[in-house]
C-alpha angles and dihedrals in degrees: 000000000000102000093187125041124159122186118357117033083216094121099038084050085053090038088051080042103072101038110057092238097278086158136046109261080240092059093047088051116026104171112036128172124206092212125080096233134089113312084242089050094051098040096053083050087055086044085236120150116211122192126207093231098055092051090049084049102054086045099053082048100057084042081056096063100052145028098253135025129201113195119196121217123218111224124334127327095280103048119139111245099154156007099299100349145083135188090281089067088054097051088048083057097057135071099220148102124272110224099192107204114202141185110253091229151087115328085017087129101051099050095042090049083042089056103036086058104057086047101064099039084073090050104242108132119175102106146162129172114208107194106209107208110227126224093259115051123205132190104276095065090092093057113027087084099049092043095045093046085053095053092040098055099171094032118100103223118199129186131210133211119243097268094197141261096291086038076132105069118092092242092057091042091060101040080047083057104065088043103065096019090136100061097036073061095051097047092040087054085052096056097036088048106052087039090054105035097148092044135064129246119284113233100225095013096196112228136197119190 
């Protein structure tokens, strides 16, 4: 699920996508603005007051109904949702893994560091960082891996091919799949692993995005 979402409902259609609506699109994105701006910006412009509680809540009911859960961020870490939260609070309310996508560029380095770490001032630490490599490479690709795993020394760091320019469209996000299965493996043990420390794996752990 993607609980904030603000312009376009592109990501909450690809979310629906690939996973056969099993949910209602309400349900994926609960809470959706009209207005491209921060999900703070655009409810106070809709005069709509949003509580952390009640965001933790619709979340913990949707993980409810399934095995495993993949929640979606909106904007960085710091992002204002809500009256007196960000995305941060949420996290803190939540007993997961984060999973920190980040661009395979230039300043790549900077901004994940900048994350993990305020992520772990606030003690959480089960943590992976997945680098995305971007359509134009620069110089620093080759090394952003290597530098990042050796500044993050108990965080598990994974890197993704380019998968193209309509990389999101369902078709290309399935035939992506098959591509780079192993390391979506990989990642998914990670985050099933460290949710479910006192359990075993499940066989065919059931997600929905």
């Amino acid at each position: 699920m993607k609980p904030f979402c603000s312009g376009g409902t592109e990501d909450v259609k690809l979310i629906q996508s690939v996973q056969a609506g099993e949910v209602a699109d309400q349900e994926v994105n609960p809470f959706y603005f009209s207005a491209p701006v921060a999900p703070l910006v655009a409810a106070r412009k809709s005069r709509r007051t949003i509580r952390l509680l009640d965001v933790a809540q619709t979340i913990k009911d949707m993980a409810s109904r399934c095995e495993v859960l993949i929640v979606e961020g909106s904007g960085g870490l710091l992002v204002p949702l809500g009256e007196g939260f960000n995305l941060l609070e949420i996290i803190k309310r939540l007993n997961g893994s984060m999973i920190v996508v980040a661009r395979n560029k230039l300043g790549t380095i900077n901004h994940t560091l900048l994350t993990c770490e305020a992520l772990h001032r606030c003690g959480l630490e089960r943590i992976c960082v997945v680098l995305m490599t971007q359509g134009r490479s620069d110089a620093s690709v080759r090394s952003n891996r290597e530098f990042i795993e050796e500044l993050l020394v108990r965080v598990p760091v994974f890197s993704l091919p380019y998968l193209g320019r309509n990389a999101s469209q369902c078709s290309s996000v399935r035939r992506s799949e098959k591509k780079i299965k192993k390391t979506l493996a990989v990642i998914s043990r990670f985050a099933i692993f460290t949710t479910r420390s006192s359990d075993r794996l499940p066989k065919a752990a059931k997600r929905r995005d």
